[in-house]
N, C-alpha and C positions, 0 to 999 in steps of 0.2 A: 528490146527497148522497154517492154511493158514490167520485164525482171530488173530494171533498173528506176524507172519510174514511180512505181509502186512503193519501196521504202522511203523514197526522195521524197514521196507526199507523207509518208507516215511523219518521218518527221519533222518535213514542215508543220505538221498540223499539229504535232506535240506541243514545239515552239513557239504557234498561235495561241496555244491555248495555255502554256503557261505566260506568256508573254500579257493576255489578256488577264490572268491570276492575280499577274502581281501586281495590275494596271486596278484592280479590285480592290485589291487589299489597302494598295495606298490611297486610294479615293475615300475606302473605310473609317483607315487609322488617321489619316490626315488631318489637322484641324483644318475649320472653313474659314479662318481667317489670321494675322500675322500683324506685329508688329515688325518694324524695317526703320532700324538705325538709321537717322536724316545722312545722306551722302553716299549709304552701301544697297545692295543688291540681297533678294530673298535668296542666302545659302542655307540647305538642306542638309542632316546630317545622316541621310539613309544609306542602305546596303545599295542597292542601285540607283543610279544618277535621275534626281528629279529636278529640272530648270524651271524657270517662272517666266515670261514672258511678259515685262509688266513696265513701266516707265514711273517715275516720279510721283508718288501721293503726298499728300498733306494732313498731317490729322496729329494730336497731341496728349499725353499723358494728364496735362494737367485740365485737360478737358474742354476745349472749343466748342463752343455754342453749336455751329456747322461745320464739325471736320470733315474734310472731301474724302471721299474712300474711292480707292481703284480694284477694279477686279482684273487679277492674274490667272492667267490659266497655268497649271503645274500640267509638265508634261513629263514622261517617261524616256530616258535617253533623250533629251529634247526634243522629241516625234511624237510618242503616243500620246494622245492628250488624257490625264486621270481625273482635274475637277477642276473647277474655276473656284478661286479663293480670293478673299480682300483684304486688302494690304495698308496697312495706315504707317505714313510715317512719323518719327518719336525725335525729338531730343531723347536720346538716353539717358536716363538718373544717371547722378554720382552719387555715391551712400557710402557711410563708414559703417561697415562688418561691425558687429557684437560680439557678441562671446560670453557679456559680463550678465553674470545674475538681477534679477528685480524682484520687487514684490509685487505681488496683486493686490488691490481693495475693491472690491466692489458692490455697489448699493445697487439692487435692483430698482429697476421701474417697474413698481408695483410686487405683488408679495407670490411667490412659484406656491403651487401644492405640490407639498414631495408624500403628503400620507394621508388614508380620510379612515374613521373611525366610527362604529355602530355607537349611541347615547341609551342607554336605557331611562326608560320612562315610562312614563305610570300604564302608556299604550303598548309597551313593547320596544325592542331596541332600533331604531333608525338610524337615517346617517341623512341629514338635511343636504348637506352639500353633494353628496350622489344624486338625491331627489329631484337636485334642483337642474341636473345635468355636469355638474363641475366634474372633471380627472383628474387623476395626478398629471403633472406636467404644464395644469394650464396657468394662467400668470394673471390672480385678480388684483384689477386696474382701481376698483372701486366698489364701497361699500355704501348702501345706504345715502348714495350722493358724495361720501367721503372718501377722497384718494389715500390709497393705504401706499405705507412707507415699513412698515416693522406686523410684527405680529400682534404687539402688544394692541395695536389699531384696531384687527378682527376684534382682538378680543372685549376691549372695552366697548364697539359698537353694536355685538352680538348679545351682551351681558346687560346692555341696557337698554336691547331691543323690549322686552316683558313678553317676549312671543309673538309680535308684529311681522311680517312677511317684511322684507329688504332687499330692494333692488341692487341685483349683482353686475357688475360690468367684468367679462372677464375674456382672453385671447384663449385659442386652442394653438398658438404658434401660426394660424393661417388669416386668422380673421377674427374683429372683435363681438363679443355675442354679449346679451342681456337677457337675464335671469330675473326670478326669483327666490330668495331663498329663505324657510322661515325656519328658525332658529326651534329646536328643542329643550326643553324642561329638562336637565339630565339629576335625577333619583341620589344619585351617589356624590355630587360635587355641588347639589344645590344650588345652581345657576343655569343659564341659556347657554346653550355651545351649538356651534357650527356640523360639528366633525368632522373638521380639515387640521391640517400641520402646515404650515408655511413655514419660508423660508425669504430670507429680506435681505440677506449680503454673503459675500464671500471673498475667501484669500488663499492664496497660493502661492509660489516660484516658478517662474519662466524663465526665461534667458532671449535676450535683447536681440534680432537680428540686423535692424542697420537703425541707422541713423541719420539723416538729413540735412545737413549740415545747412543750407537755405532755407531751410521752414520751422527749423527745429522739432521735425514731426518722426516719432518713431514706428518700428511695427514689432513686433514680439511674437513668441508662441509657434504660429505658422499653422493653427488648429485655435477652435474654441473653445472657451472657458464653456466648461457645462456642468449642469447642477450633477452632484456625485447620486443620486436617489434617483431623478427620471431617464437624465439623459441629454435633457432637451438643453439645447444653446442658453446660456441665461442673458436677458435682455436688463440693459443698466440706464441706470438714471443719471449716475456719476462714478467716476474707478480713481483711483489712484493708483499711482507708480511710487513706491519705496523702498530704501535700502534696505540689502538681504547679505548675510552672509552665509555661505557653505561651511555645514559645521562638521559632517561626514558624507558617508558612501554607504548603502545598501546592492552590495554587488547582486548583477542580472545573473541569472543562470533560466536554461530553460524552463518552461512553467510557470516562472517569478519575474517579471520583470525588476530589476534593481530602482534604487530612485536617491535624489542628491536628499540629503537632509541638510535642513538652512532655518535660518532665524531673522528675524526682524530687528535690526540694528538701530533706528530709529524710527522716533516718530515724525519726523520730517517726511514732506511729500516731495520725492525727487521728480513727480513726471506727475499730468493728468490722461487719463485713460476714457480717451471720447466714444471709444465704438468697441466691442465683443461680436466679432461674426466669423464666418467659417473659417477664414483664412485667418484667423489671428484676433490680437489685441492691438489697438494702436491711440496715438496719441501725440504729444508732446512732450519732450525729456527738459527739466531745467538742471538736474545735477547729473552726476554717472553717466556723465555722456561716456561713449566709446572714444577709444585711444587709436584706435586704428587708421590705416591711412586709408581715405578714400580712394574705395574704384569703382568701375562704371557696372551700372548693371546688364548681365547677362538677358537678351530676348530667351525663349524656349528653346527657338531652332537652334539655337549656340550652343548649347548643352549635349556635351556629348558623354558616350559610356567613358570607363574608363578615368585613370585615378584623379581623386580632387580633397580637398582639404576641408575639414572643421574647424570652427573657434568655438571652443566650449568652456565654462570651469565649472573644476571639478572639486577644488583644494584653495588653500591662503594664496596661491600664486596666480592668480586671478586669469585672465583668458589665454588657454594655449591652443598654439596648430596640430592639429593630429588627420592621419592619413586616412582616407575610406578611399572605397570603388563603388563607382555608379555604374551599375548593374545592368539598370533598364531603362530605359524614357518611354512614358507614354505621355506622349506631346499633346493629344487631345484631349486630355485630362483637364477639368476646369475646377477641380478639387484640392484636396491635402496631400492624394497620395501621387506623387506626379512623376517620381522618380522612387527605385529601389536600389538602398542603398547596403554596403557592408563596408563596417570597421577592419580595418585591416594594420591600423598600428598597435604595437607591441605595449607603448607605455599605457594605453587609453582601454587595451582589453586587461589587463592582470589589474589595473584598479579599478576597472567596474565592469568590465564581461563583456563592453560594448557599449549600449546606447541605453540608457537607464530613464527615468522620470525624473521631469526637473532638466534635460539638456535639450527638451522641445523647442524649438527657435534658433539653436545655436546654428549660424550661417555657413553655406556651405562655397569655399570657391573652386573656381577653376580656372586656369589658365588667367591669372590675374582679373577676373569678373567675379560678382557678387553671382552666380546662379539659383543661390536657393535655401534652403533651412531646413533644418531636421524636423519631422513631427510626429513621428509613431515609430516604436518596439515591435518586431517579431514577438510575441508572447514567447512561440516555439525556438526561439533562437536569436537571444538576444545582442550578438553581432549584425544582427540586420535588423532594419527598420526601412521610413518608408522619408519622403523627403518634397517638397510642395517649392515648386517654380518661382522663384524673385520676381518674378514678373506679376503672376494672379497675384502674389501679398500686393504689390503695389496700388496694379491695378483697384483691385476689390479692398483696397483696404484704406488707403492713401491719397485716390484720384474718385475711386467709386463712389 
């Protein structure tokens, strides 16, 4: 009995304990809370079966004062219990897919320091704007009382300081701080200078992922516009959306990422561009809308590995379907990189290697849903890149 007993415990207790593993691991990887399409049921897209236990919520994208939140408990085979999660239910968006190219314009709020600079003078060389505490990266709001817009701003308020001390108001990205900064006598140029570089606008090419056909509100990018010197997110005053055309291809290969080359068609503003934040750019489109037919968008848990479609352009023939695989989901992801993805069609890797600069936003579907958008290159392999949730763009970009 005890020669038969013996193994029978062994491996029950294997099975406990992986049984308890995986009960781990999803309690881990899980997010702690879900969006639930008004009318369906929290369905999972895991290797083993997790149910919800949950009844009817109420709560809304478009953002209710008091949305009522229900807590679900997820459970393993529908018995083990792994974490209790809250569950809000959505009208689902309808959105029309992208594809098509845009331009960027952007006017900061207030001027970045992307460089700061030693003055020689008669004491020796300083740098006032170190002095005073300022980085590269931080974004001065105001000078001397005066709200800056351009560079030219520092410079005329600096130049006609005579060497007077100047209250600085400026952000480190976290919080807003106040300075003083007194300007140096510089030997060589014969005026008062700071010893900063700012920077006061910028423009680029994205690619449009949906459109809103009830708000006229779009979103783009599916990542941030950031200053090309710090890094850091740039924060805008005002943006514009304009017509762009694709004028070449800079094919990817490893080590290089490829990138679309495109031009500014007019000077018409097709769209205003109200916000710059992690998940994207967004706004309102009045021309270049998308052509595409609207469909509904994809929650997280809907997204599964396995093949799905892009709209991107790349050429005169403006937005085409092209095949990829989604690789990976990490569902808990409240970021850009939410999904990894690879190109896997023939016409889209021989003209540009894969996923290039310049196809950031281009929409991803599946299964007739809007799921998600492209937003990051492999450096090392430019068939693969990385792909950010239709849902956070909305959320955080559109209802946030």
């Amino acid at each position: 009995m005890k020669k038969i007993f013996r193994p029978a415990f062994a491996v029950l207790t294997i099975f406990i304990i992986n049984i308890c593993a995986i009960a781990g691991y999803y309690s881990v990887s899980l997010p702690d809370s879900y969006y639930v399409s008004k009318g369906s049921n929290l369905t999972l897209s895991t290797k083993f079966s997790i149910e919800a236990d949950s009844s009817e919520a109420v709560a809304s994208f478009a953002g209710e004062t008091s949305p009522s939140v229900e807590t679900a408990n997820l459970r393993l085979f529908g018995v083990i219990p792994v974490k209790d999660v809250e569950l809000h239910t959505v009208e689902t968006p309808v959105l029309v897919p992208g594809g098509n190219p845009f331009g960027i314009k952007l006017l900061m709020d207030g001027v970045m320091v992307v460089g700061m600079g030693e003055i020689k003078t008669s004491d020796g060389m300083v740098c006032p704007a170190q002095d005073c505490g300022i980085e590269e990266g931080n974004v001065i709001l105001s000078l001397d009382g005066k709200k800056l817009s351009s560079n030219s701003d520092i410079t005329e308020i600096v130049s006609g300081s005579e060497g007077k001390p100047l209250e600085i108001v400026y952000t480190d990205g976290e919080e807003e701080k106040i300075s003083c900064l007194t300007p140096a006598y510089s030997l060589s140029d014969c005026c008062y200078k700071a010893g900063i570089w700012v920077r006061d606008s910028t423009a680029g090419i994205g690619t449009v992922t949906f459109y809103e056909p009830e708000t006229g509100r779009f979103g783009g990018l599916g990542h941030p516009v950031c200053d090309s010197d710090t890094g850091e997110i740039i924060p805008i005053s005002s943006g514009e959306a304009a017509e762009v055309e694709i004028t070449g291809i800079t094919r990817g290969k490893s080590g290089q990422p490829g990138e679309l080359k495109g031009c500014f068609t007019s000077r018409r503003t097709s769209g205003i561009i109200r916000s710059n934040n992690k998940y994207g750019v967004f706004g309102e489109l009045f021309s270049g809308i998308p052509e595409s037919k609207a469909v509904p968008m994809a929650l997280k848990q809907e997204v599964k590995t396995g093949k799905a479609y892009i709209y991107s352009t790349i050429d005169e023939n403006g937005p085409q379907k092209y095949e990829i695989e989604i690789e990976k989901i990490d569902s808990k992801s409240t970021g850009t990189k939410n999904m990894t993805l690879k190109v896997t069609d023939e016409r889209l890797l021989e003209k540009t290697g894969g996923i290039v600069q310049g196809m950031s936003g281009s929409p991803i579907i599946q299964n007739d849903k809007l799921v998600g958008a492209v937003t990051h290159v492999f450096v090392s392999d430019p068939q693969k890149g990385y792909g950010i949730f239709a849902e956070n763009m909305y959320e955080f970009g559109i209802t946030g």
